[in-house]
C-alpha positions as CSV (number, residue, x, y, z in Angstrom):
1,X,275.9,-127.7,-150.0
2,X,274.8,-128.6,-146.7
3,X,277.9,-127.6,-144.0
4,X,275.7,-129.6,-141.4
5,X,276.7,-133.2,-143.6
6,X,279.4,-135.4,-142.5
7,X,280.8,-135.1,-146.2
8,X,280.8,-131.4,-146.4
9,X,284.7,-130.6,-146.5
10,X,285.7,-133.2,-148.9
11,X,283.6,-132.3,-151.5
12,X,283.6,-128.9,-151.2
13,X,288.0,-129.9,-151.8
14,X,286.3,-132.2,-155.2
15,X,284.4,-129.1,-156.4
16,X,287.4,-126.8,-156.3
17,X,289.5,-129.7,-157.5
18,X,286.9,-130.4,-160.4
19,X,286.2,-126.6,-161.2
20,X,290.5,-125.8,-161.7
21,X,290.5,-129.2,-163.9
22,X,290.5,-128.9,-167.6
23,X,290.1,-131.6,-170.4
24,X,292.5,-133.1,-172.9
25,X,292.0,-129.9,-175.1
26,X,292.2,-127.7,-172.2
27,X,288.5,-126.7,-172.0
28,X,287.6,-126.0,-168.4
29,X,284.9,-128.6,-167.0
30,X,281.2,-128.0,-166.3
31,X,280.3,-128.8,-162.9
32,X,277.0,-129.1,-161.7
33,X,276.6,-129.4,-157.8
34,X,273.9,-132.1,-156.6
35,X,273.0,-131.6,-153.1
36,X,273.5,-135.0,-151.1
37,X,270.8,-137.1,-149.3
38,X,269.6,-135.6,-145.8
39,X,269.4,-139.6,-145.2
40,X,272.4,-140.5,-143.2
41,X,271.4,-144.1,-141.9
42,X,269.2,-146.8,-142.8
43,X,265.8,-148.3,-140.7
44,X,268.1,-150.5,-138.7
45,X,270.1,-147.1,-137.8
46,X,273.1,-148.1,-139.8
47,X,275.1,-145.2,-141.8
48,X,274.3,-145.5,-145.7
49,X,276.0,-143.5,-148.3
50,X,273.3,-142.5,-150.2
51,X,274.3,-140.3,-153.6
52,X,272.5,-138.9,-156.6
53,X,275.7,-139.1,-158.5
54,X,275.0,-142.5,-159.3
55,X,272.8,-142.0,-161.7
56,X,272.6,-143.9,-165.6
57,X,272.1,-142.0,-168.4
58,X,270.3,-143.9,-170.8
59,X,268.3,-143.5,-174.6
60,X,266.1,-140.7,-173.6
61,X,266.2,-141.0,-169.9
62,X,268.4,-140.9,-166.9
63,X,267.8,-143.2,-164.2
64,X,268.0,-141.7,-160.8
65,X,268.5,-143.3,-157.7
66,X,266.1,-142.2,-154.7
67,X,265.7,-142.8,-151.2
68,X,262.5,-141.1,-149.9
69,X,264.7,-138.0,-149.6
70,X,263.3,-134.5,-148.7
71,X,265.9,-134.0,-151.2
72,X,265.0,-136.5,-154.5
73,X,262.8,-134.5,-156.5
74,X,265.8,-131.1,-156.2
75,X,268.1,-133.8,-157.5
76,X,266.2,-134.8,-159.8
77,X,265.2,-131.0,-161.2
78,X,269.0,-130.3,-160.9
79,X,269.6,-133.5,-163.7
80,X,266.5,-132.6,-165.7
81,X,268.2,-129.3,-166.2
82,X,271.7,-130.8,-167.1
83,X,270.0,-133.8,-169.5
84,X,266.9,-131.5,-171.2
85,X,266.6,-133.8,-173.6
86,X,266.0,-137.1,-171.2
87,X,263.2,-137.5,-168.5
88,X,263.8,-138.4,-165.3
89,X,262.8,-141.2,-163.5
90,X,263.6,-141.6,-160.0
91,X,263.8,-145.2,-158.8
92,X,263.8,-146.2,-155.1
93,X,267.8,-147.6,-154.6
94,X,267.7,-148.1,-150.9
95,X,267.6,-152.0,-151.5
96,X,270.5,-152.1,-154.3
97,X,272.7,-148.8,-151.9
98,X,271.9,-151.6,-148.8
99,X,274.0,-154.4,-150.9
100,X,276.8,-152.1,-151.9
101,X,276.3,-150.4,-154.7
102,X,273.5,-148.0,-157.0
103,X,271.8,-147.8,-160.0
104,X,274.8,-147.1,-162.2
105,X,276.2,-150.1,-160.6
106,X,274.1,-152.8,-162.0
């Protein structure tokens, strides 16, 4: 977690949230932290809300959005660790992000 990003507070508050949570059978959850986008605006200088949590999980793969990130390929190590059995393809999703929503989305 980056302290330095705007959404720092509020999901650090999801993590504990998440990590106190329990299932219908009362199994505690797994979470997996996914750092977030250094991107914070577009070319134009817009803010964007760029995530890696929007991702799709398909038949042997997951579909990862990207966004010429420093951070992409540590996102996409952190999934190919939680999905072993899927490769991961990143796919550029600045274009679908710009027209409101990601790859999970569509």
């Amino acid at each position: 977690p980056d302290p330095a990003h705007p959404d720092h507070a509020v999901c650090q508050e999801l993590v504990a949230i998440l990590r106190a949570a329990t299932d219908a059978q009362g199994r505690r959850l797994q979470v997996i932290e996914v750092p977030a986008p250094t991107v914070l605006h577009d070319e134009d200088g817009e803010p964007v809300d760029y995530s890696y949590i929007n991702h799709y999980v398909a038949n042997g793969a997951v579909i990862l959005c990207a966004f010429a990130d420093p951070r992409d390929e540590q996102a996409a190590a952190i999934l190919a660790e939680a999905y072993p059995d899927r490769t991961v393809e990143l796919v550029d999703a600045r274009e679908i992000f710009a027209n409101g929503g990601g790859i999970h989305c569509i």
